[in-house]
C-alpha positions in Angstrom: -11.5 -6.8 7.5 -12.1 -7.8 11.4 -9.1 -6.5 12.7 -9.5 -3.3 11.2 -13.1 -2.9 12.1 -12.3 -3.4 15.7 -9.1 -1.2 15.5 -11.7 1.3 14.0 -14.2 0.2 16.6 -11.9 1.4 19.2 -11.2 5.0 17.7 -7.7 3.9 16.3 -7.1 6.1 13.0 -5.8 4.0 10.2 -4.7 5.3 6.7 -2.6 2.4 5.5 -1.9 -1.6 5.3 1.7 -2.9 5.1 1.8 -5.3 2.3 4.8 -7.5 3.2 6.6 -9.2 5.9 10.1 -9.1 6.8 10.4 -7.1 3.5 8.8 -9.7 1.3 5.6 -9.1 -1.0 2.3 -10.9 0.2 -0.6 -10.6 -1.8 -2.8 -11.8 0.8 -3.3 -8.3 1.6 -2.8 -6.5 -1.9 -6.5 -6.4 -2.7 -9.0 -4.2 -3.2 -11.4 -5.8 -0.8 -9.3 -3.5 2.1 -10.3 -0.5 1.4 -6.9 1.2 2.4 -3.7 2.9 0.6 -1.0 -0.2 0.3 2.4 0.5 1.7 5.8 -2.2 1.9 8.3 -1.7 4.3 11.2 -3.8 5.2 10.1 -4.8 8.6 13.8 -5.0 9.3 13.7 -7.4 12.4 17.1 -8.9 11.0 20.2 -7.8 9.1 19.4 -9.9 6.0 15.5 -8.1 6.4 17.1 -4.7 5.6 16.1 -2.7 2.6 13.9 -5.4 1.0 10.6 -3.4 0.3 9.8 0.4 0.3 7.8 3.1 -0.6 8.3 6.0 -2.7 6.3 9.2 -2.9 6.4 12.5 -4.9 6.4 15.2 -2.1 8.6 17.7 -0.5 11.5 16.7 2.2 8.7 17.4 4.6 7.2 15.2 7.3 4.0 16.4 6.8 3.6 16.6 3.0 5.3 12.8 2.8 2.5 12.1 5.6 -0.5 13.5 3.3 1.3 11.9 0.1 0.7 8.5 1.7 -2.7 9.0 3.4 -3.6 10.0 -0.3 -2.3 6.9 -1.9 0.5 8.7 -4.0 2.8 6.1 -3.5 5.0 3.8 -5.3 5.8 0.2 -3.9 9.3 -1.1 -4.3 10.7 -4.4 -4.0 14.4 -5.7 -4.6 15.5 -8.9 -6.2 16.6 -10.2 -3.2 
């Protein structure tokens, strides 16, 4: 909650708070105490990294509407087994 009230301090616009790390879940950051939409990427820094985490969202092929989709919170977190 620091962080992001300095980045916010500092006029830095933020809609969204990656949930993982190199691709895998942490719940450290999965809570309702940070007030922003949740989002999991794969943070691919390394072949084995790749296509770990996503997110999914109902919206047109559209950089814009997949842009509003997530700043809305319609998004679906996924995870593979791996």
């Amino acid at each position: 909650m620091e962080r992001i009230a300095i980045m916010r301090e500092s006029g830095w616009r933020l809609d969204a708070i990656e949930v993982t790390d190199t691709g895998l879940y942490r719940p450290l950051y999965d809570t309702a105490t940070i007030p922003l939409v949740k989002v999991a990427t794969d943070d691919a820094h390394r072949p084995p990294h790749f296509g770990r985490a996503w997110i999914e969202v109902d919206a047109a092929r559209d950089r814009d509407a997949i842009i509003r989709a997530i700043r809305a919170g319609d998004v679906r977190l996924g995870f593979s087994e791996r």
